[in-house]
PAKOLLUM-477143 format. One record per residue (C-alpha): x, y, z. Coordinates in steps of 0.25 Angstrom, whole numbers, m for minus. Each point is the difference from the previous one (the first is absolute). Example, Ala and Ser with C-alpha at 12.3 -4.5 7.8 and 13.67 -1.06 7.14 Angstrom:
% PAKOLLUM-477143
{atom {49,m18,31}}
{atom {6,14,m2}}
% end
This chain:
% PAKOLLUM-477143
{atom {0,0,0}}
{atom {4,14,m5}}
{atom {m2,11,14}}
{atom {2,14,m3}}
{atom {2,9,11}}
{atom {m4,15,m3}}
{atom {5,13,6}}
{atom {m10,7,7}}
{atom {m4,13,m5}}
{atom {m10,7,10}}
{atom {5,12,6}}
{atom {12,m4,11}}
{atom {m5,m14,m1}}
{atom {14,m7,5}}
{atom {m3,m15,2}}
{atom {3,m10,m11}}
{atom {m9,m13,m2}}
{atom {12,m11,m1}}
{atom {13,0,11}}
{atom {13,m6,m8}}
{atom {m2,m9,10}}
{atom {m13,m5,m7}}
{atom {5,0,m15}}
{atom {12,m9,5}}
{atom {m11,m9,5}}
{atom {m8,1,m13}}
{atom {12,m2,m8}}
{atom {4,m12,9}}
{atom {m14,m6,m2}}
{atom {1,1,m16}}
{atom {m6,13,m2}}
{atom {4,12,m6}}
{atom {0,14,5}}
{atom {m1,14,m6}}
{atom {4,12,7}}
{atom {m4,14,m4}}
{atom {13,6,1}}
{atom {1,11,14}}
{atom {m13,m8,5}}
{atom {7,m3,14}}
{atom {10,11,2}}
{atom {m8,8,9}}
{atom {m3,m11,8}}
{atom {16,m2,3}}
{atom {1,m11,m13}}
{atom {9,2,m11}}
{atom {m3,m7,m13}}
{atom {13,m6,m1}}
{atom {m5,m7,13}}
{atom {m13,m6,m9}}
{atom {12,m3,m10}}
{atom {7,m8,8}}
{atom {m11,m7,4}}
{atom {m3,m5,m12}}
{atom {m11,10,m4}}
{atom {1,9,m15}}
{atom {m1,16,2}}
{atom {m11,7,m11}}
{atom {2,16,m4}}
{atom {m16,m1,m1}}
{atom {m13,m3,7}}
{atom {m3,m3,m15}}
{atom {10,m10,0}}
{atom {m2,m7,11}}
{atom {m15,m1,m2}}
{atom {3,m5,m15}}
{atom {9,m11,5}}
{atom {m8,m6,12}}
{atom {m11,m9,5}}
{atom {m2,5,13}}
{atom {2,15,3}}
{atom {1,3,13}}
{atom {4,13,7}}
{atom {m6,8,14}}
{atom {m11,10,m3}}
{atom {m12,0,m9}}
{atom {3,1,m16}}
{atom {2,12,m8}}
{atom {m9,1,m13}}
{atom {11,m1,m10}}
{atom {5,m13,8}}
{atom {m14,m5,m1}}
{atom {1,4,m15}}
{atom {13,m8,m1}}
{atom {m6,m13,5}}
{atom {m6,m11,m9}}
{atom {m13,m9,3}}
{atom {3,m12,10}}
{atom {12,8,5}}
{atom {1,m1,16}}
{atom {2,11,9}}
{atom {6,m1,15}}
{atom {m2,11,8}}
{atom {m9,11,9}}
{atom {m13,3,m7}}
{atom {m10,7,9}}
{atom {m11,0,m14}}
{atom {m13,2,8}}
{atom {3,16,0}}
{atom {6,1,m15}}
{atom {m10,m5,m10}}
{atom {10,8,m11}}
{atom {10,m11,4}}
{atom {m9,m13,1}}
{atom {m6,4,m14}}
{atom {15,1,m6}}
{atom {3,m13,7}}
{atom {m13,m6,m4}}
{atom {2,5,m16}}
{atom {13,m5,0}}
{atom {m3,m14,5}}
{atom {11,m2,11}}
{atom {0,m9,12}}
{atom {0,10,12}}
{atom {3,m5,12}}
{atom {0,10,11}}
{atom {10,m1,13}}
{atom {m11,6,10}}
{atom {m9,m12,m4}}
{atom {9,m12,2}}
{atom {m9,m7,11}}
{atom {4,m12,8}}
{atom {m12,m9,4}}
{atom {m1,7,13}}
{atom {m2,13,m6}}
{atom {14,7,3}}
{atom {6,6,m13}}
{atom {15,m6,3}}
{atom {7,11,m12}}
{atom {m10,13,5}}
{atom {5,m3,17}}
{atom {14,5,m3}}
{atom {m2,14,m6}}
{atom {m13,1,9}}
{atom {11,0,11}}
{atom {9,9,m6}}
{atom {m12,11,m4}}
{atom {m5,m2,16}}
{atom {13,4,5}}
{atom {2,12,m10}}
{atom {m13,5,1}}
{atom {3,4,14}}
{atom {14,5,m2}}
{atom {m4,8,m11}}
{atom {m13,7,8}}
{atom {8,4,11}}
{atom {8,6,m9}}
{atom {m9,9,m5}}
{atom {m5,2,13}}
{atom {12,10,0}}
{atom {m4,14,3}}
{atom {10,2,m13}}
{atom {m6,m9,m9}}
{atom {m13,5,3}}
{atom {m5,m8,9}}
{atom {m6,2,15}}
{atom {15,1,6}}
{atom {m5,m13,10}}
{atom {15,m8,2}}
{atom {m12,m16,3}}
{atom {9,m4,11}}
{atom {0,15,7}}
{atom {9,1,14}}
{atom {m2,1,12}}
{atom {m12,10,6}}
{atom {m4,2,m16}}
{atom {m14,m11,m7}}
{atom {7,m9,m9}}
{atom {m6,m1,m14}}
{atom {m12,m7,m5}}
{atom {1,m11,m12}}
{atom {m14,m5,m3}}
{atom {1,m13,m9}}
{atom {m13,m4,m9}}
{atom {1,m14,m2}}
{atom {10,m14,7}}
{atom {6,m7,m10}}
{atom {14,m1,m4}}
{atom {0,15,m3}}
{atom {m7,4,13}}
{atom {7,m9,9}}
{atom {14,4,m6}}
{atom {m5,15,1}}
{atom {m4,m1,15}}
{atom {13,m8,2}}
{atom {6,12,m5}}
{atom {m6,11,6}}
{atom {0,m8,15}}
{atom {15,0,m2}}
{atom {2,16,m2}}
{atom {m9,2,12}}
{atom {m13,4,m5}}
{atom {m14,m2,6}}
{atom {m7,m10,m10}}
{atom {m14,m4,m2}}
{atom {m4,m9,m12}}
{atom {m12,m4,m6}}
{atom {m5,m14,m7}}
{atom {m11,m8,m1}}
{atom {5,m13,4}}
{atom {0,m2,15}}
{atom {11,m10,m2}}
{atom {11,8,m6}}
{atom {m3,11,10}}
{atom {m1,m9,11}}
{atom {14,m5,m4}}
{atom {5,14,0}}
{atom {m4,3,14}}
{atom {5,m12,4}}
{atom {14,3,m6}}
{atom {1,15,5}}
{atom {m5,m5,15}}
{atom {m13,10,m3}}
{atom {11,12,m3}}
{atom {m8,5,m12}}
{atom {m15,1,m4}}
{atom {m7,m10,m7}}
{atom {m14,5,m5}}
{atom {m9,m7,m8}}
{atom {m1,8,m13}}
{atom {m15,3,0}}
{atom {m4,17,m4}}
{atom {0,7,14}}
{atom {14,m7,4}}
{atom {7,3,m14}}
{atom {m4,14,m1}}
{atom {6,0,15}}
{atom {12,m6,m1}}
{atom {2,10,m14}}
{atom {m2,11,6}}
{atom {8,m2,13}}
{atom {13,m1,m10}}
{atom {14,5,m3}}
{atom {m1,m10,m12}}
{atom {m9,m10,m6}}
{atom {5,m13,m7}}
{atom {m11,m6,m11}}
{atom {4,m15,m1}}
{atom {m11,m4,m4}}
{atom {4,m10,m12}}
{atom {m11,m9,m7}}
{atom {7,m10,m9}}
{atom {m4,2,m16}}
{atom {m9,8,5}}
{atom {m2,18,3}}
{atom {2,4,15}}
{atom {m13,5,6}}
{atom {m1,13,3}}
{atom {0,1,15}}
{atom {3,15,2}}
{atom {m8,10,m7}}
{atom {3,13,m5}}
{atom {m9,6,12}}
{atom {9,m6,10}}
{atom {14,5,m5}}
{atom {m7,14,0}}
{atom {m1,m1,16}}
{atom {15,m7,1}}
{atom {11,8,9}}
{atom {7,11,m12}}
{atom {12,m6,m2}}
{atom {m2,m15,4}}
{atom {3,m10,m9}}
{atom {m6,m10,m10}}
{atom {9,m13,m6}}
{atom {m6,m8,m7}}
{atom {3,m14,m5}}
{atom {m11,m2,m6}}
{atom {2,9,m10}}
{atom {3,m10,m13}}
{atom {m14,m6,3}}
{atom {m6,14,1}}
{atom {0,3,14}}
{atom {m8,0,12}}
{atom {1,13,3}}
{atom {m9,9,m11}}
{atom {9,11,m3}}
{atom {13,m9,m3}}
{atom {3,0,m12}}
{atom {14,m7,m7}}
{atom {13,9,1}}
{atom {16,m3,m3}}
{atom {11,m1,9}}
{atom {6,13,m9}}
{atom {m15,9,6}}
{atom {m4,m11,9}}
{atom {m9,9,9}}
{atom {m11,10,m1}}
{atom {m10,8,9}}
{atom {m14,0,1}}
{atom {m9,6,12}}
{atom {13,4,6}}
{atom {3,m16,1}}
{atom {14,m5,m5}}
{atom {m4,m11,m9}}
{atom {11,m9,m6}}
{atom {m4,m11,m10}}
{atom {11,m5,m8}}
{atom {m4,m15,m4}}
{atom {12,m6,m2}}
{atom {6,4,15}}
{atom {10,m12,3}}
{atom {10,5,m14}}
{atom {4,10,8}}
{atom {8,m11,8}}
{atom {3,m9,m12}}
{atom {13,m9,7}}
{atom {m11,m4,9}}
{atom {m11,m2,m8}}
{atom {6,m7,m10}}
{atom {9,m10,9}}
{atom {m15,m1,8}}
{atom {m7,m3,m14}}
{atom {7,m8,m5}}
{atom {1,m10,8}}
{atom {m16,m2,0}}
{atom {1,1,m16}}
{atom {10,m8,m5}}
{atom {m7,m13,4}}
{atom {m13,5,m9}}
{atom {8,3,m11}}
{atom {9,m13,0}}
{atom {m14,m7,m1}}
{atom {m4,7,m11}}
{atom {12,m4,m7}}
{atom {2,m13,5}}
{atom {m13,m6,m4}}
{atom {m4,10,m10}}
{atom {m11,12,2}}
{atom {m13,m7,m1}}
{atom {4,m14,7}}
{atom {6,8,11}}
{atom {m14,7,1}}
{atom {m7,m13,0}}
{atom {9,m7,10}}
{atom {3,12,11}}
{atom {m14,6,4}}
{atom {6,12,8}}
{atom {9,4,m16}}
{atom {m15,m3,m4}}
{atom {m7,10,8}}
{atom {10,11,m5}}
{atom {m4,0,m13}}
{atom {m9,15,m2}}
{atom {m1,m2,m16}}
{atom {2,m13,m7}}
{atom {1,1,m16}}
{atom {m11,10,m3}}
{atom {m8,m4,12}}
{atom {m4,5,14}}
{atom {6,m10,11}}
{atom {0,9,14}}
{atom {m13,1,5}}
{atom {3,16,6}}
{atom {4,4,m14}}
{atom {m12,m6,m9}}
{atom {m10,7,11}}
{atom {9,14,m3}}
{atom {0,m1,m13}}
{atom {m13,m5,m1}}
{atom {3,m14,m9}}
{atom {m3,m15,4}}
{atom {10,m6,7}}
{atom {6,m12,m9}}
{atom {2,m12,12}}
{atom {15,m6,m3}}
{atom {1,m2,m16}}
{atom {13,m5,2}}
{atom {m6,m14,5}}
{atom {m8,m2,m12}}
{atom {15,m2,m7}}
{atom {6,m15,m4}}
% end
């Protein structure tokens, strides 16, 4: 099998899909791997380190989608690498469709296999390649609120641990998954008063239990969002639906009445936001004001720690993709289940339940199976 690696092109996206590490194993393995040339230098990886492991360096994304069966590489595609791509071509990588019917029509019209990383799914409904980053975004989303919490970057001038005789600050987390816990991991650790919301007891329960009842854990119902939201130096939205837009759990209305100069991140954002005035920015303008309320929305937060995300990433990747190569795309999709349930568009076809109700199509139930 032919794996092309693509350099990414969204505004300071630094990650690269494949390690040198990972080609070597490819190569080992009897594949073949194509590098865009530069597509790992900012994450610390030289392509003569891909060279040395075996791998091929490209001049063009052209190229490398020209001479591959898989393409794989970290965010969504652009239009002209959709253009570039031929029908029953796979690609491996983060999709997040069910906001973009632009992008899922291109995908659809070109008749690629579109297996998103978000919607890799083990039986036991954790996504095994979306855990990583979801850590990484849950620890910088704090970080990067207290931050602007900085009287000179606009914000409240609130230092979340405080000192002694001085309130600490307030971080309000919307949601206790992988993103929520690793934020309130976070903001516990620089000192701050935390309260977050859910609406599983469990996972609450469990938080509680970990912090020995040190934070607040409310069940998110109207009167103890609007609470927790306006009580706070910063609000993180994690709330994440797989395949599927975020809910929008804090209104326009509710922002309005936030503390001037408190924050808003979040990570939601790439699947529209839970919070109504969000909408996507870069890491180059990665904030704007509304209501007198920070709001800071760039959806591909973890590139702007691209050693880390990328050594995180691929690790839960390169098992998926040595599948696809090992037993060829639509056999791997028929004999691994969790590969299976990553598949967002399938040759023309609608596969991911939150993307054909966003787009307003059938949902096609696994076309691959019907193959010899």
């Amino acid at each position: 099998m032919r794996v092309g690696v693509l350099r990414e092109t969204k505004d300071r996206e630094l990650r690269v899909a494949l390690l040198p590490a990972g080609a070597r194993t490819l190569v080992a393995a009897g594949h073949e791997v194509l590098l865009e040339s530069g597509a790992g230098d900012a994450s610390g990886f030289a392509d003569e380190q891909y060279e040395a492991a075996g791998a091929s360096i490209a001049k063009s994304p052209e190229e490398v989608i020209g001479a591959s069966e898989v393409v794989t590489k970290v965010k969504e595609p652009t239009p002209s690498e959709i253009a570039a791509m031929r029908p029953g071509q796979t690609l491996f990588d983060f999709l997040h469709l069910a906001p973009e019917p632009a992008l899922t029509r291109a995908i659809l019209e070109r008749g690629i296999v579109a297996i998103g990383y978000e919607t890799v799914q083990l039986d036991d409904g954790s996504l095994p390649l979306l855990v990583p980053m979801s850590e990484v975004a849950g620890r910088l989303a704090v970080q990067i609120g207290a931050h602007y919490l900085q009287g000179d970057q606009g914000g409240r001038g609130v230092l979340l641990g405080g000192v002694p005789g001085v309130p600490r600050g307030r971080v309000t987390v919307i949601g206790a998954g992988i993103v929520g816990t690793a934020a309130v991991r976070m903001a516990v650790g620089l000192g701050a008063e935390v309260s977050v919301l859910d609406i599983d007891q469990r996972r609450l329960s469990h938080l509680y239990d970990i912090y020995h009842g040190g934070i607040s854990t409310l069940y998110s119902n109207v009167v103890n969002l609007e609470q927790a939201v306006l009580e706070a130096d910063i609000v993180i939205g994690a709330v994440l639906v797989p395949g599927a837009r975020a809910p929008v759990l804090v209104k326009r209305g509710l922002v309005s009445q936030m503390k001037r100069g408190s924050v808003i991140v979040d990570v939601a954002v790439d699947q529209g936001g839970c919070v109504e005035t969000i909408r996507p920015t870069s890491h180059t303008k990665p904030i704007y004001t509304v209501d007198g309320v920070i709001h800071y929305g760039v959806p591909n937060m973890p590139g702007a720690v691209p050693r880390t995300s990328t050594l995180a990433l691929n690790n839960a990747t390169l098992p998926y993709l040595m599948e696809l190569c090992q037993r060829g795309v639509d056999a791997a999709l028929r004999a691994n289940p969790a590969l299976a349930r990553g598949v967002n568009c399938y040759r023309g076809q609608v596969t991911q339940k939150g993307v054909a109700e966003a787009l307003g199509v059938a949902r096609a139930d696994a076309p691959w199976s019907k193959g010899p």
